[in-house]
C-alpha positions, 0 to 999 in steps of 0.5 A: 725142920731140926728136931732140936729146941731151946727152952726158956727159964726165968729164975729168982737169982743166978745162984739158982740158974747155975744150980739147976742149969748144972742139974739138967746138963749132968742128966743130959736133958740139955746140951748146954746152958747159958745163964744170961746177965740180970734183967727187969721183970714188971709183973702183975702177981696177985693183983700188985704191980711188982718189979724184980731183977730175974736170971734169964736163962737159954736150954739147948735141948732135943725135941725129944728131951724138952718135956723131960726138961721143962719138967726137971726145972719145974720140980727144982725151981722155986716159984710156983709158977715159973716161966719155962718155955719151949721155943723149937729151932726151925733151922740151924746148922747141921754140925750144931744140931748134932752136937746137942743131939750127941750131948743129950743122947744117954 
């Protein structure tokens, strides 16, 4: 198994995405971002059925930074529940691996 690991975040515009995905690689949480087009959200929020155009996002991230990182976009982000998800990568290659690991590393 790798011990690296993406994280998936949903936020309210693109500006936001840059802005925190920018944050989180400066501090080296996460080796790379990539800040997906728009897509539709139907949700159920307080009873209401609502619709929004969200910026999903894609963290390349260690297993061992992922908390620091869910964290860190938690803090910044401005829902009060944002979706920030932990999906470990069971297999990659290993020149990949060790890039995410290097670009982390402090």
């Amino acid at each position: 198994m790798s011990d690296i690991a993406t994280v998936y975040a949903v936020f309210g515009s693109r500006d936001e995405a840059e802005r925190i995905g920018r944050a989180m690689v400066e501090k080296r949480l996460a080796a790379c971002v990539n800040i997906l087009g728009p897509a539709k959200s139907i949700y159920r929020w307080d009873g209401d059925i609502e619709t929004a155009e969200e910026v999903p996002t894609l963290f390349k991230t260690t297993m061992d930074a992922a908390n620091a990182l869910i964290a860190g976009i938690t803090q910044m982000h401005s829902y009060d529940v944002p979706a920030v998800c932990l999906w470990p990568i069971a297999r990659t290659l290993e020149s990949y691996a060790e890039w995410v690991n290097s670009e982390t590393d402090d």
